[in-house]
C-alpha positions in Angstrom: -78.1 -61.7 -13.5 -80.1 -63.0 -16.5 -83.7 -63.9 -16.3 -85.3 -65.7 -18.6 -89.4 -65.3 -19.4 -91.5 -66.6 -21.5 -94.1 -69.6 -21.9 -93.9 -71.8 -19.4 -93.8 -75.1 -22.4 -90.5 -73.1 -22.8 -89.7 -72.5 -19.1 -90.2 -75.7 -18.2 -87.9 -77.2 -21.3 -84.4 -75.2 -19.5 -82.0 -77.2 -17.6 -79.6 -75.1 -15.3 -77.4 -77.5 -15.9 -77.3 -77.3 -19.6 -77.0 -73.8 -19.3 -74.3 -73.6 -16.8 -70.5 -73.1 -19.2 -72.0 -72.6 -22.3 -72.5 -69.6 -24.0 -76.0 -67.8 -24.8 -77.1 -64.7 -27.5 -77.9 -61.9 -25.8 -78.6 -60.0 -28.8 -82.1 -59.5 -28.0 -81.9 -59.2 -24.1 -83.2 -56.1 -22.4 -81.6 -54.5 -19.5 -83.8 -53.8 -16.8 -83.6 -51.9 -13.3 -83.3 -55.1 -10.4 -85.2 -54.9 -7.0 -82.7 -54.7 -4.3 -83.5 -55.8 -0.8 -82.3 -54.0 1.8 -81.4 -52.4 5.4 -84.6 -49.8 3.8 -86.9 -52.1 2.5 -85.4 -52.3 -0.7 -85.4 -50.2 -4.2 -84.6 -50.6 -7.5 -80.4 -50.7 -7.4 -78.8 -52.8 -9.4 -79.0 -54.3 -13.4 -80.4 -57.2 -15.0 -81.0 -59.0 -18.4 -84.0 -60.0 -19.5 -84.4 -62.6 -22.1 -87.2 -63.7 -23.4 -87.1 -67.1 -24.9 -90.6 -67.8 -26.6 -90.0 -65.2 -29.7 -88.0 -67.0 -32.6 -85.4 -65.1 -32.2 -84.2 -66.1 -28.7 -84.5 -69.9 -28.3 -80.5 -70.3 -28.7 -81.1 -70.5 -24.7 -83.2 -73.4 -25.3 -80.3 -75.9 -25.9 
């Protein structure tokens, strides 16, 4: 899973479908514990990337 923060000018700006097939710099992603519903209420199980695309570095996303 990748999740993308930042301003919402920037937010707003992503198209899923622009992003969907092409490829996107993770150099500056951070992996991040995932909250994981489930039959015990849930606790933080599984992996995500973070990304946030309103530094300079990261607006490769922003196609």
């Amino acid at each position: 899973m990748l999740e993308l923060v930042g301003d919402e000018t920037d937010l707003v700006d992503i198209s899923e479908s622009e992003l969907l097939g092409s490829e996107i710099q993770l150099t500056d992603a951070k992996v991040m514990l995932k909250w994981a519903t489930g039959r015990n209420g849930g606790g933080w199980r599984d992996l995500k990337l973070v990304m946030n695309i309103s530094n300079g570095d990261s607006k490769a996303a922003k196609r």
